[in-house]
OpenMM code with the backbone's topology and positions (N, CA, C; nanometers):
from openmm import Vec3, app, unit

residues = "UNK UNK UNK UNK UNK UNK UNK UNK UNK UNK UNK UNK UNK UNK UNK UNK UNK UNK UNK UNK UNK UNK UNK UNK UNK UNK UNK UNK UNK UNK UNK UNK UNK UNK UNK UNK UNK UNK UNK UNK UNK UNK UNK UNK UNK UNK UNK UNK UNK UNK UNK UNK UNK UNK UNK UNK UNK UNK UNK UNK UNK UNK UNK UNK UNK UNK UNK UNK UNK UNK UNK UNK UNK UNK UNK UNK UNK UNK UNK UNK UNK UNK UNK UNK UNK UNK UNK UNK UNK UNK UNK UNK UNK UNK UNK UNK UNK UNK UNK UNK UNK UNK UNK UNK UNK UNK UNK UNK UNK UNK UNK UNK UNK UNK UNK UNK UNK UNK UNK UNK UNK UNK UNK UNK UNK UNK UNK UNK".split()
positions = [
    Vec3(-1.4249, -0.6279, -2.0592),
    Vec3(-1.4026, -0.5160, -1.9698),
    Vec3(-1.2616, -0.5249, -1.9115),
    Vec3(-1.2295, -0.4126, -1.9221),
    Vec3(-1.0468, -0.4057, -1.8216),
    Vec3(-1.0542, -0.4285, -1.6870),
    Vec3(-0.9262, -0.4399, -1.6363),
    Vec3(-0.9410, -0.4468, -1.5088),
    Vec3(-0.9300, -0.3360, -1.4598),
    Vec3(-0.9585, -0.3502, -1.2897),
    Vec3(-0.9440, -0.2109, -1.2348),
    Vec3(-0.7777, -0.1781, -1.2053),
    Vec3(-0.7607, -0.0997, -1.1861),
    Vec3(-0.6125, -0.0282, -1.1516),
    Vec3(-0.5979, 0.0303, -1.0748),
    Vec3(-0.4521, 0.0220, -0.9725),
    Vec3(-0.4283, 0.0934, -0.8197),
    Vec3(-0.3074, 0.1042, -0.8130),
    Vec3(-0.2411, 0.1895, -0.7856),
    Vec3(-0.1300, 0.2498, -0.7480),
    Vec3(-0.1307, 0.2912, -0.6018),
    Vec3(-0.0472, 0.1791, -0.5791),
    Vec3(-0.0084, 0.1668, -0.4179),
    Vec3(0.1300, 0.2306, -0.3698),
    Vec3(0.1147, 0.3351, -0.2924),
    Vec3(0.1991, 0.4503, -0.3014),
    Vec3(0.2389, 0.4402, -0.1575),
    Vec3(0.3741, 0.3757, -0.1521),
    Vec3(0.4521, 0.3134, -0.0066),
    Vec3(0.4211, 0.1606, -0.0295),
    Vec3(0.4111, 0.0935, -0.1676),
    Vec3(0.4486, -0.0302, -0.1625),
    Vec3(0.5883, -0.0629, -0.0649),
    Vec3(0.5860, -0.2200, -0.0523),
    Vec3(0.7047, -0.2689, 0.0097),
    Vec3(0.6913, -0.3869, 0.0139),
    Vec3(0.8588, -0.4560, 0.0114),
    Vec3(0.8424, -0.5593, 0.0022),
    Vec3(0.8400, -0.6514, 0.1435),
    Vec3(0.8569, -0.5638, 0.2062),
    Vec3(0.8433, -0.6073, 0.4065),
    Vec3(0.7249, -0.6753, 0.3661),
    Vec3(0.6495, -0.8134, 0.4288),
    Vec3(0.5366, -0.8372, 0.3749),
    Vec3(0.4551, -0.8335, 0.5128),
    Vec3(0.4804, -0.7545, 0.6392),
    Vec3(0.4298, -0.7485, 0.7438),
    Vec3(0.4009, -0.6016, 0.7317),
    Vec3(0.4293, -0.5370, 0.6141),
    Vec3(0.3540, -0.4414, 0.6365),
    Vec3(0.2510, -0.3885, 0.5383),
    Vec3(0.1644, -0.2800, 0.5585),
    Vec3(0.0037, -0.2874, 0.5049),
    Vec3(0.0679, -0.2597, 0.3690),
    Vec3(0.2015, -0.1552, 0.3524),
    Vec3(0.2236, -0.1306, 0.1925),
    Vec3(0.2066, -0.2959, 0.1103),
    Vec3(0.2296, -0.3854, 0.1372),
    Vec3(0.3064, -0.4695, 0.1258),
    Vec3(0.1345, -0.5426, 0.0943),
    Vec3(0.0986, -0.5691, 0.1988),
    Vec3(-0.0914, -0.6603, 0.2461),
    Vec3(-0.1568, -0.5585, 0.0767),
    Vec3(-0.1547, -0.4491, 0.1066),
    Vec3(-0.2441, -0.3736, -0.0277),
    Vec3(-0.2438, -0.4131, -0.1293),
    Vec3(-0.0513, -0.4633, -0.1790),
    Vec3(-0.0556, -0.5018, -0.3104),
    Vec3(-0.1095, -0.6295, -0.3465),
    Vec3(-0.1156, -0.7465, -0.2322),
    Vec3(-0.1341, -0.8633, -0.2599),
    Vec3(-0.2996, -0.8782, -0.2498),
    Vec3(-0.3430, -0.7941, -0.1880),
    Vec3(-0.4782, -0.7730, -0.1905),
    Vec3(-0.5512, -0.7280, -0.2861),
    Vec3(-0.4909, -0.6121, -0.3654),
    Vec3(-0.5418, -0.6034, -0.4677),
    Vec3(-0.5526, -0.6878, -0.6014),
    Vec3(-0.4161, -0.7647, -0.6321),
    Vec3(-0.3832, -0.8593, -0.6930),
    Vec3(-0.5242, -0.9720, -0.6689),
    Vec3(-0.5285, -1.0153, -0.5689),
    Vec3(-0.6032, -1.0949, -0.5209),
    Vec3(-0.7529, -1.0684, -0.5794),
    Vec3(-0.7815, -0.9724, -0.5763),
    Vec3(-0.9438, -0.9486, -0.6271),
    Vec3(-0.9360, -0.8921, -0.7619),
    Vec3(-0.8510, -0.8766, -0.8826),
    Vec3(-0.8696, -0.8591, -0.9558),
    Vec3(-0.8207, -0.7058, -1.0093),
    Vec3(-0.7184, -0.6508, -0.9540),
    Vec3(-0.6687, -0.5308, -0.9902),
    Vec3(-0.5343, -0.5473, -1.0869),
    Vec3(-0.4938, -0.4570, -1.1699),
    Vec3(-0.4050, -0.4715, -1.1982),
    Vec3(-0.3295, -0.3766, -1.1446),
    Vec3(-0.2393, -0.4088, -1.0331),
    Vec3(-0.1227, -0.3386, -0.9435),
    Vec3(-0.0240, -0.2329, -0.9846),
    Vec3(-0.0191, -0.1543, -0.9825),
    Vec3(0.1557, -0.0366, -0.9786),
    Vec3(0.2074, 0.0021, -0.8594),
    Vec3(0.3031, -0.0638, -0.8126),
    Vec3(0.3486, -0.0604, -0.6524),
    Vec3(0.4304, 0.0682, -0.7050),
    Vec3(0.4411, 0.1698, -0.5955),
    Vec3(0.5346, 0.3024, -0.5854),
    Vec3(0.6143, 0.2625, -0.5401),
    Vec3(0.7244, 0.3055, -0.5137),
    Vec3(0.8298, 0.3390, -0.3643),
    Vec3(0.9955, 0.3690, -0.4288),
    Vec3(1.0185, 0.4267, -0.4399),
    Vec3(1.1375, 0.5335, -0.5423),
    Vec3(1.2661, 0.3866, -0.5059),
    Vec3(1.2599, 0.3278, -0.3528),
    Vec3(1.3693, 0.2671, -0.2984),
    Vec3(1.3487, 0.1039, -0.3868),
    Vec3(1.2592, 0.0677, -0.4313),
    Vec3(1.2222, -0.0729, -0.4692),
    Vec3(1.2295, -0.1067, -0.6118),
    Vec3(1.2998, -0.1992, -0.6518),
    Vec3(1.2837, -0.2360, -0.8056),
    Vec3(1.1518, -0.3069, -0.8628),
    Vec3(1.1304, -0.4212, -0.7841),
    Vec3(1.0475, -0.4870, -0.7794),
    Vec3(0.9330, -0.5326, -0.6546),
    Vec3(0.7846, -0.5208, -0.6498),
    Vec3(0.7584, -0.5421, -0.4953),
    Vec3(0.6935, -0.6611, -0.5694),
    Vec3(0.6506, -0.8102, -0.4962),
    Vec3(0.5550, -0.8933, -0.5295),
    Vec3(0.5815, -0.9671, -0.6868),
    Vec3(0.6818, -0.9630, -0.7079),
    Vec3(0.7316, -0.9915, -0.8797),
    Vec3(0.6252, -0.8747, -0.9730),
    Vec3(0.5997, -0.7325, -0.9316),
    Vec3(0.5821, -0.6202, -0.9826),
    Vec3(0.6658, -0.5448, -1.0327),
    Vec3(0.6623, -0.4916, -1.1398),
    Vec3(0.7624, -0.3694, -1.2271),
    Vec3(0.7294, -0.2489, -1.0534),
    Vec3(0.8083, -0.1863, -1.0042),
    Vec3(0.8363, -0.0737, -0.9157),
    Vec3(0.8296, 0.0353, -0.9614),
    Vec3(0.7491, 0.1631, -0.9413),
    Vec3(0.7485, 0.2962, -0.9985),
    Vec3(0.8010, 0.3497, -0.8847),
    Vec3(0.9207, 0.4745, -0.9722),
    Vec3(0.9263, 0.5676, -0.8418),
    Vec3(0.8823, 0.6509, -0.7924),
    Vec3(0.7620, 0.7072, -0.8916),
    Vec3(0.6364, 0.8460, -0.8398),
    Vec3(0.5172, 0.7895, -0.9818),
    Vec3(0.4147, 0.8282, -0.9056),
    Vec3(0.3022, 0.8537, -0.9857),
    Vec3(0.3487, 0.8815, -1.1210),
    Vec3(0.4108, 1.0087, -1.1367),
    Vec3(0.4074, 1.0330, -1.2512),
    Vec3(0.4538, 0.9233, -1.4092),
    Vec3(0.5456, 0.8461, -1.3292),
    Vec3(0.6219, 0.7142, -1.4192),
    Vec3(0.5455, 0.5875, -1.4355),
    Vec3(0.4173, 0.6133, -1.4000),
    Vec3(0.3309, 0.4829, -1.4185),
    Vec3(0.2576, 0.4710, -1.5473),
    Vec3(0.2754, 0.3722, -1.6544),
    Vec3(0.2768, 0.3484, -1.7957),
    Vec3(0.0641, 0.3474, -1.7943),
    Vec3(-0.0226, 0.3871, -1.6894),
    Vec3(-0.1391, 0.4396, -1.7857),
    Vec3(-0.1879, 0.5654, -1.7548),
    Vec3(-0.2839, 0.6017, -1.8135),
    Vec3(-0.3422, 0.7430, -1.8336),
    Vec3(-0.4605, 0.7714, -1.7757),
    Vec3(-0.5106, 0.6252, -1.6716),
    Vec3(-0.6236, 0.6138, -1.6005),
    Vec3(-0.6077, 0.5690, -1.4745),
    Vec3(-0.6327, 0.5422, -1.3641),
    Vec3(-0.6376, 0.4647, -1.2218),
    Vec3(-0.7652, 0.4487, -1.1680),
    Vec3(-0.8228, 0.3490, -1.1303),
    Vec3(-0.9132, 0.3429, -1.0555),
    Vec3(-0.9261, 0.3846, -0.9341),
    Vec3(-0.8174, 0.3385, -0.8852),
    Vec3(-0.7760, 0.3943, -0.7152),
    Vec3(-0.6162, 0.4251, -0.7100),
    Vec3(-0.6224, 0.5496, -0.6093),
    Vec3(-0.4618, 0.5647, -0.5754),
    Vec3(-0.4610, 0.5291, -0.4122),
    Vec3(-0.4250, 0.4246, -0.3710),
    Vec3(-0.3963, 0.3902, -0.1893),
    Vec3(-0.2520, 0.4362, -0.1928),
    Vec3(-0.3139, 0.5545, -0.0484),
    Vec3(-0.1377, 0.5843, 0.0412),
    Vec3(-0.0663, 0.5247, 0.1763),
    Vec3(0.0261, 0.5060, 0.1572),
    Vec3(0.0752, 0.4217, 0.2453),
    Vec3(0.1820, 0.4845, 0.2882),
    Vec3(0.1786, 0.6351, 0.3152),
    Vec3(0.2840, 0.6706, 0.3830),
    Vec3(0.2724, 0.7789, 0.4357),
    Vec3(0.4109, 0.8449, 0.5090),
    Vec3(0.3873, 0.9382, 0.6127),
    Vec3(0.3369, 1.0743, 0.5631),
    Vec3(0.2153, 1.1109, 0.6436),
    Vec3(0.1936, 1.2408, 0.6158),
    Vec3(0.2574, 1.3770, 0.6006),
    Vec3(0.3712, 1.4066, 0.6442),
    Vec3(0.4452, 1.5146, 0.5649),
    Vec3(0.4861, 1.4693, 0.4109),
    Vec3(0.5121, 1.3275, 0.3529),
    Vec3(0.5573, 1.3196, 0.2342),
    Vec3(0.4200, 1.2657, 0.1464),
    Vec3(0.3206, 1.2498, 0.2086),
    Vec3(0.2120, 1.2445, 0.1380),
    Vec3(0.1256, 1.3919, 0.0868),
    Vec3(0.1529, 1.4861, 0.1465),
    Vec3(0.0891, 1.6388, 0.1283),
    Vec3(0.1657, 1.6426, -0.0192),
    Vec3(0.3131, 1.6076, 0.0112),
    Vec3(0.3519, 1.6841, -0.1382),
    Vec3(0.3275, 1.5762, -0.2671),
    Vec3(0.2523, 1.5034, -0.2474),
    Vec3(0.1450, 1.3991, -0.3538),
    Vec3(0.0428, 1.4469, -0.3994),
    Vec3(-0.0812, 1.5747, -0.3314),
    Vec3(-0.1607, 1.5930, -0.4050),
    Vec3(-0.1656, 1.6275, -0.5310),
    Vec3(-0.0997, 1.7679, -0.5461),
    Vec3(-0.0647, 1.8066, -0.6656),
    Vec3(-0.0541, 1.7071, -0.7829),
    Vec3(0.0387, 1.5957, -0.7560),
    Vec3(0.0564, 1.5567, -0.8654),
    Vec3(-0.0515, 1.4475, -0.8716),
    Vec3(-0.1569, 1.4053, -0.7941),
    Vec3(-0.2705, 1.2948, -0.7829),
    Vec3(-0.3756, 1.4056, -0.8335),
    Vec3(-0.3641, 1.5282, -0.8195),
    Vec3(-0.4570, 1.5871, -0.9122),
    Vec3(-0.4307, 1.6120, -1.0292),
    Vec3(-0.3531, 1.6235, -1.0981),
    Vec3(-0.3124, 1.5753, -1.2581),
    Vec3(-0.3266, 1.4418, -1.3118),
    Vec3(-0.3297, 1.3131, -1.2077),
    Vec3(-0.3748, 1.2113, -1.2722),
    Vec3(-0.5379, 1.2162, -1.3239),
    Vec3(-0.5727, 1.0951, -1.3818),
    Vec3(-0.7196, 1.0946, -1.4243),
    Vec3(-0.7321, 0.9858, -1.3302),
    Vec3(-0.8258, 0.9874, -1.1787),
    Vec3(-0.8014, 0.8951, -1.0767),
    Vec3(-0.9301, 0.9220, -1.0051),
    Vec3(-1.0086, 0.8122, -0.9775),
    Vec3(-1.1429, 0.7701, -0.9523),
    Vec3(-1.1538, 0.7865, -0.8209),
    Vec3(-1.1166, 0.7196, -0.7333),
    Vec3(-1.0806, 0.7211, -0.5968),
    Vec3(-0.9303, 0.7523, -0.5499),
    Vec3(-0.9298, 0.8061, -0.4060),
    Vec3(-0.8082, 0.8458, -0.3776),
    Vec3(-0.8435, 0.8200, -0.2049),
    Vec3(-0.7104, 0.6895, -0.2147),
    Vec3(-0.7160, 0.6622, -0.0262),
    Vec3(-0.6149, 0.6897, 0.0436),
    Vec3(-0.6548, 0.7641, 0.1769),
    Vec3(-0.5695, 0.7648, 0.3054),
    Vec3(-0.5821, 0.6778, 0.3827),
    Vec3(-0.4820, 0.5623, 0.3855),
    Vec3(-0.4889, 0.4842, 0.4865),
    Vec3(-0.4667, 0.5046, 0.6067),
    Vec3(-0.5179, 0.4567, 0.7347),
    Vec3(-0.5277, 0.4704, 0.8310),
    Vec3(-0.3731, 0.5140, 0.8950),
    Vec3(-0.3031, 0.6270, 0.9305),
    Vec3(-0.1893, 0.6841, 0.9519),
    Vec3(-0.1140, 0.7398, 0.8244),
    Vec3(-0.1886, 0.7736, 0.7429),
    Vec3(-0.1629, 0.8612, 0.6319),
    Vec3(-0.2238, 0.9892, 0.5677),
    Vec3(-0.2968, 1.0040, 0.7011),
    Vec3(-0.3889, 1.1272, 0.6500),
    Vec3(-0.3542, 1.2022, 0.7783),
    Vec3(-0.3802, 1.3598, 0.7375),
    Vec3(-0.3592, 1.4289, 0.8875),
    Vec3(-0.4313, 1.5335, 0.8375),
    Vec3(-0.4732, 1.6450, 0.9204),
    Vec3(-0.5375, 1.7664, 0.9493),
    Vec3(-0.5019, 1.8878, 0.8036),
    Vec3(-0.3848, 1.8554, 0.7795),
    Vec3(-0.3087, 1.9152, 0.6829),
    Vec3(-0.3328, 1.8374, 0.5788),
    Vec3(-0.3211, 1.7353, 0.4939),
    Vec3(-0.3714, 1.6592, 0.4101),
    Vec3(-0.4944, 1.7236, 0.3435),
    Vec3(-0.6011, 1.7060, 0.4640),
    Vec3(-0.7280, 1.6528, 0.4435),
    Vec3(-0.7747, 1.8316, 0.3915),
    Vec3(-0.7087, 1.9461, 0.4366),
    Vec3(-0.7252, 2.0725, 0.4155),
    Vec3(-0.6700, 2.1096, 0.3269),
    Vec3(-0.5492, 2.0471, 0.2488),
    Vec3(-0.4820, 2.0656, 0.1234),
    Vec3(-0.5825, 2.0428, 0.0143),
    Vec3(-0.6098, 1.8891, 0.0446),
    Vec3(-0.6781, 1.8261, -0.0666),
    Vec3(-0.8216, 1.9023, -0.1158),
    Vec3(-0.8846, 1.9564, -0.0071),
    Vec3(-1.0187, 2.0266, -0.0010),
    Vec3(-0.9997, 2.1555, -0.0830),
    Vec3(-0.8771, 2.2347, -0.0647),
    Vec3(-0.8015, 2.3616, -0.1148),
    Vec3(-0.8041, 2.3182, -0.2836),
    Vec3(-0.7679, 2.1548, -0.2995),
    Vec3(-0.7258, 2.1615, -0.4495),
    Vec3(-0.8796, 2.1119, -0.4975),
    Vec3(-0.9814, 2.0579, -0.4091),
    Vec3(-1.1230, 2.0079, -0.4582),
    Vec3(-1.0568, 1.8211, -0.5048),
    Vec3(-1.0203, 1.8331, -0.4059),
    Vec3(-1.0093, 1.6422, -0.4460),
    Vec3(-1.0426, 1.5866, -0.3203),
    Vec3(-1.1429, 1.5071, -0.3416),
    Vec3(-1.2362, 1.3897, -0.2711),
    Vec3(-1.1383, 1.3055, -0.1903),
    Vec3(-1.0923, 1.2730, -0.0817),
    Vec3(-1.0336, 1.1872, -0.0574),
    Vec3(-1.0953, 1.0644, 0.0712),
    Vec3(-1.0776, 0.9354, 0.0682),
    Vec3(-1.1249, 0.8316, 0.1306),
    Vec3(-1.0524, 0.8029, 0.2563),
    Vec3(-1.0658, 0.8557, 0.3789),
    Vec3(-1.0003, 0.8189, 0.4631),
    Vec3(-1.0514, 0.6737, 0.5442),
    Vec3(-0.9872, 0.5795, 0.4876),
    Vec3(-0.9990, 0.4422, 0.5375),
    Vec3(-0.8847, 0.3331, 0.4775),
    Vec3(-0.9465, 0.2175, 0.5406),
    Vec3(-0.8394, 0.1032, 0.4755),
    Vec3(-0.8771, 0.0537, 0.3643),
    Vec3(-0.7969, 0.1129, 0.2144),
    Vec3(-0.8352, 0.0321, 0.1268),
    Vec3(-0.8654, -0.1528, 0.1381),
    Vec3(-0.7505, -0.1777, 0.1913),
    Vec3(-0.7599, -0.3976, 0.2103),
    Vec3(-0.9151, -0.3762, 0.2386),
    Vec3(-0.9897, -0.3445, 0.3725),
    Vec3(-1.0962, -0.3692, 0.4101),
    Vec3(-1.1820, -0.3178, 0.2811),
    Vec3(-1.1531, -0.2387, 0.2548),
    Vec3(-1.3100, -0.2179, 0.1321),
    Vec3(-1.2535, -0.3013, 0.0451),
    Vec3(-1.1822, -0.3939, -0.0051),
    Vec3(-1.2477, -0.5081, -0.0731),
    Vec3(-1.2758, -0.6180, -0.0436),
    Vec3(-1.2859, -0.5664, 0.1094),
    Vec3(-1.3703, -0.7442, 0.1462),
    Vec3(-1.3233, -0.8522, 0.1803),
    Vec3(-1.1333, -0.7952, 0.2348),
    Vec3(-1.0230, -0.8904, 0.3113),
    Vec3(-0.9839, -0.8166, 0.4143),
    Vec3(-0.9096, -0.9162, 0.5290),
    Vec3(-0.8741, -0.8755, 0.5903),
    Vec3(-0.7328, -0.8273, 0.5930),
    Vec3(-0.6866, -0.7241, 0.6458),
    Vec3(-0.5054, -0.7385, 0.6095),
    Vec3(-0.4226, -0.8657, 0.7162),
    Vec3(-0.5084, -0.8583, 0.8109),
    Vec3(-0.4380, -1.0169, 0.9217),
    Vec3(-0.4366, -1.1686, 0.8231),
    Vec3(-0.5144, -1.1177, 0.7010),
    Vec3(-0.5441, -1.2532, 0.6241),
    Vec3(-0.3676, -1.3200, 0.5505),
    Vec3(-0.3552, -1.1612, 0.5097),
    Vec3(-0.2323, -1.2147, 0.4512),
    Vec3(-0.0647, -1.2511, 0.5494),
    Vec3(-0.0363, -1.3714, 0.5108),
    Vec3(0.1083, -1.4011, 0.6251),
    Vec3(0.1937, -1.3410, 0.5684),
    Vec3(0.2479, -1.3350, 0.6738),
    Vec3(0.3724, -1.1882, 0.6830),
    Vec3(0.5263, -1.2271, 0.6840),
    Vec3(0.5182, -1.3878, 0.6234),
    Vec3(0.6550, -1.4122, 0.5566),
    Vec3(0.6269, -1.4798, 0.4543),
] * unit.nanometer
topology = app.Topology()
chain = topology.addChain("A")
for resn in residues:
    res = topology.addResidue(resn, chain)
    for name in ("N", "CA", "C"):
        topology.addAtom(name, app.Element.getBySymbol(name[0]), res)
């Protein structure tokens, strides 16, 4: 069986912050990682994508967002052209507008902390 797959969208390599906790978290339980962030080459000794669209598969298990809600609205669109199982708003990434876009396009979205639904904490990981 493959692994699962997540595209963490506001990766970073700050490691005090949640972009940053997501990727190592997922790593950690068995995902195979695609950190976003247009500004980053590499996050975590990860290949760096600069949008969804440049990520080398044709499936995702999960897409986690990790960023500000005016530049996350103009993400649905293209998270509804992926083939993508789950789709998370992390806690300060979802807003009123989001959550009414996404409903407009019929896409399901998870407003919570991905880290916590797999069963870590994000305080777990140290932040240098």
């Amino acid at each position: 069986m493959s692994k699962p797959t997540v595209a963490i969208v506001g990766a970073s390599n700050n490691r005090s912050k949640f972009g940053n906790k997501a990727v190592r978290a997922h790593i950690k339980q068995g995902y195979e990682v695609y950190p976003v962030n247009p500004k980053e080459e590499t996050i975590e000794g990860l290949k760096c994508y600069s949008s969804l669209n440049d990520l080398p598969v044709d499936h995702l298990t999960r897409v986690s967002i990790y960023i500000h809600p005016t530049a996350g609205i103009g993400l649905l669109e293209e998270i509804q052209d992926l083939n993508v199982e789950e789709i998370w708003f992390n806690p300060g990434s979802e807003s009123p507008e989001i959550l009414a876009r996404a409903e407009e396009l019929g896409i399901d979205i998870i407003q919570a902390c991905s880290i916590v639904d797999l069963g870590v904490s994000p305080a777990s990981f140290p932040e240098n």
